[in-house]
Phi, psi and omega in degrees: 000132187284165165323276168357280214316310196246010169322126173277120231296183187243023155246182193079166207242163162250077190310145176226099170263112176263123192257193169247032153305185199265001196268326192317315217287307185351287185335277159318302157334277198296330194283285217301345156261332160286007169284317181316310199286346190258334187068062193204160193254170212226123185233123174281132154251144183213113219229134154281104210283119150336304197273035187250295190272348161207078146309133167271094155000133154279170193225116167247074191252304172345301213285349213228157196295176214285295183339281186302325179309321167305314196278333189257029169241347163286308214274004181250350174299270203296357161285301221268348187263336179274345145326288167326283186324275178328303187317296186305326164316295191301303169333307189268340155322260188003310197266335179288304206245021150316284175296333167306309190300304195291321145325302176274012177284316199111012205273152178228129169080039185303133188214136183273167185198099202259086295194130150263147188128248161226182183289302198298314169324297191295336174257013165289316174303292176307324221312323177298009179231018181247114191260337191221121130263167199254092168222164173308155160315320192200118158340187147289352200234348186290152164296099176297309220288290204302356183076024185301149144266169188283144185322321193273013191274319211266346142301324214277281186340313189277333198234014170250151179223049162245156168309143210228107159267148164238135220271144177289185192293322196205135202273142142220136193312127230258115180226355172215173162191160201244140167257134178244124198242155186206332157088040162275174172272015167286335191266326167276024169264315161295338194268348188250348147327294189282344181268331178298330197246157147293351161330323205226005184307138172083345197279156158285120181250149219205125189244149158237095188233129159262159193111210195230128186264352165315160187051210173330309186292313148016273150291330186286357189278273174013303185278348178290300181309329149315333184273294195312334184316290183267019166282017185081027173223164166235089175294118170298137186257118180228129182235144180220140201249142187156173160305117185322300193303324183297342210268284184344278197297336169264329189316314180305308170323311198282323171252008156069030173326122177259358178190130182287140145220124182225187174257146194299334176245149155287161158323357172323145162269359189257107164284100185221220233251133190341324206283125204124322210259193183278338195281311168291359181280322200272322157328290181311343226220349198261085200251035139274164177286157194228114125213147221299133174204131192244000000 
């Protein structure tokens, strides 16, 4: 696989997709510091669920005489057309004060944008013009007490194929960040990622292997560092034997790591969908920014 397949591209905007969960200010925080850091311009998307924003009401109309029957399949129309309406509203609040916020984030050229459909559609559609997207952990709609993550992170994760921060609960200023490295090739993919973009120039970096640095992983640690090396950064080496997400998660603690970057898949050839793996363990349990990179 050439360098190009996973370059991250150097044109394109850093989309921030945004709902009315408790995650948008996040959202927007974290879009409006990688635009400033990439020197990329910044777009709120907000997108209207078909099955949200205009629902067709159910209808038990069938039991009741044809007169009546008429009239309350109007009223469930224009209920469901002022649904819309709302929605669309709520939406451009959102995106109003979205963009306001992220200005004054420092974000460049913020401009909103407003999308009927599902998330996922839409942003297999934008990606080509996207260098980043930005979104919450867990939606409007997740269970928080189960620690669920949202329905649109673990599509969006599968079926867009630019880099995905996914933004923590609460923005704070991003001054180290951690690699979770396995010397498979996504992490190495991730380590000549982080070395292409500027998104991560100047931070204090952090390699994280769980496991044994014996044999192979050795050199592939050895090569890893060398790259970062001459990308300008000096990376700290930490190998610890245990379960990754447990390694993961007090390393993050223990150095007090503002941003995970790991790969949306482990080596498996079989690509399927995050829920299982070590990438959904570190997410869920993980209350730093994850980005996500394939």
């Amino acid at each position: 696989m050439s360098n190009t397949d996973y370059t991250i591209p150097q044109d394109g905007k850093v989309m921030a997709c945004l709902d009315t969960s408790i995650y948008a200010d996040s959202v927007i925080d974290y879009a409006a510091w990688a635009s400033a850091r990439l020197d990329a311009a910044l777009v709120c998307l907000h997108v209207l669920d078909r099955e949200t924003s205009g629902a067709v009401s159910a209808d038990y109309s069938g039991n009741i005489g044809v007169d009546t029957q008429s009239a309350l399949l109007e009223e469930l129309a224009e209920l469901d057309a002022q649904r819309s309406r709302l929605a669309m509203q709520q939406g451009r609040a959102l995106l109003e004060r979205a963009t306001e916020r992220a200005a004054k984030a420092g974000a460049r050229e913020p401009e909103s944008l407003q999308r009927h459909g599902t998330l996922v559609e839409t942003a297999t559609q934008l990606e080509q013009d996207v260098r980043l997207f930005v979104i919450g952990k867990r939606g409007e709609s997740v269970d928080f007490g189960k620690g669920h993550l949202g329905a649109n992170l673990e599509r969006t994760v599968r079926a867009v194929h630019r880099p995905l921060l996914v933004a923590s609960r609460r923005f704070r200023p991003v001054r180290s960040f951690a690699i979770a490295y396995d010397g498979s090739d996504t992490s190495r993919k991730c380590v000549a990622m982080v070395c292409q973009s500027p998104l991560l120039h100047g931070l204090d970096c952090h390699l994280i292997v769980a496991g044994s640095e014996d044999g192979p992983m050795r050199d592939r640690l050895e090569r890893a560092c060398r790259e970062l090396e001459a990308a300008g950064y000096a990376p700290q080496v930490v190998v610890r034997p245990g379960n990754a997400e447990d390694v993961i998660a007090e390393q993050v603690e223990l150095f007090d790591i503002d941003l995970l970057v790991m790969g949306a898949y482990g080596h498996s050839r079989i690509r399927h969908l995050i829920v299982g793996s070590t990438t959904t363990a570190v997410l869920q349990n993980c209350t730093i920014p994850v980005l996500l990179l394939r």
